[in-house]
N, C-alpha and C positions, 0 to 999 in steps of 0.2 A: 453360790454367791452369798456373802454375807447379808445379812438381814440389815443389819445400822446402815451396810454402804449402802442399800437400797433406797431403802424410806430417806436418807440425806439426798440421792439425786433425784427420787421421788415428789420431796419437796424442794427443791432448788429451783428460784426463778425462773433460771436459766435453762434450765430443763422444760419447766413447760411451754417460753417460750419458742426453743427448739420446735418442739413437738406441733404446736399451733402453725409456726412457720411453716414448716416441714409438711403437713396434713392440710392445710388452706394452699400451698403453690399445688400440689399433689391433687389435690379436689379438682384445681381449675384444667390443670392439663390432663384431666382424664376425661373432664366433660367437656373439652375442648376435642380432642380426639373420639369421644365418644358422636358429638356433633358431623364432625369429620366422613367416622368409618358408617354409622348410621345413615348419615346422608345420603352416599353413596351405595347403600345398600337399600334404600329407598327409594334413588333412580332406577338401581335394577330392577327392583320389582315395579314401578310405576310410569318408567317412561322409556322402554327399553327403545323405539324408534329414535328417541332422540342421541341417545348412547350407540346405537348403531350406522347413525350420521356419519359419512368417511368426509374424513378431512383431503381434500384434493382430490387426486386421481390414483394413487394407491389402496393400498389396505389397512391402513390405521383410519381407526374410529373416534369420534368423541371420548367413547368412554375408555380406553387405550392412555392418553395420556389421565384423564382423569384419575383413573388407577393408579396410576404412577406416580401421582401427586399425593393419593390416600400416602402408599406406601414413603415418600420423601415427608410427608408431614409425621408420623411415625418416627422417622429419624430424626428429624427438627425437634421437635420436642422432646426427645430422648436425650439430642444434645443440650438442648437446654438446663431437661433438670442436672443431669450430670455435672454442666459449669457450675447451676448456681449450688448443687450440692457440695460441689471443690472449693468453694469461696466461701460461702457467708456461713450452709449447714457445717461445715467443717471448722469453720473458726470458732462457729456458737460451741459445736460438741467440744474443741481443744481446750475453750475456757472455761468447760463445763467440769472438764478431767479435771485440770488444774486445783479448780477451787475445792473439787469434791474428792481428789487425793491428797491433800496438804497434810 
């Protein structure tokens, strides 16, 4: 890659904007999931009676759907960064090219 186009998007507002967005959404939703997968992996080791609790008179336990919630929040936030990367990361990077190909 050429050296000029770098240091140009290297210094471009728009670039480090990018970047700050992009690394501060990216922070939240990982200590968010981090919180999440953590959690639940702290009931396991800490309160396994309570995750062994059956719901009704079958075989699913507390921690059964909770599982299943780690794993659907996993997807939730996945789809999340996804939208907002196809929206706003993606608009910031287009008018990023733009000004920094002219």
């Amino acid at each position: 890659m050429d050296d000029d186009l770098v240091r140009k998007i290297a210094n471009d507002p728009r670039y480090r904007q990018l970047k700050a967005r992009r690394t501060s959404f990216g922070m939240w939703l990982t200590l968010a999931m981090l919180v999440v997968y953590y959690g639940f992996i702290l009931l396991v080791a800490f309160n396994k009676p309570l995750l062994a609790t059956r719901l009704g008179e079958g075989v699913t336990t507390v921690g059964m759907p909770l599982g299943l919630g780690v794993i659907l929040f996993t997807i939730l936030i996945t789809g999340i960064y996804v939208r907002r990367a196809n929206s706003e990361f993606d608009k910031l990077s287009d008018d990023l090219n733009k000004a920094v190909l002219k």
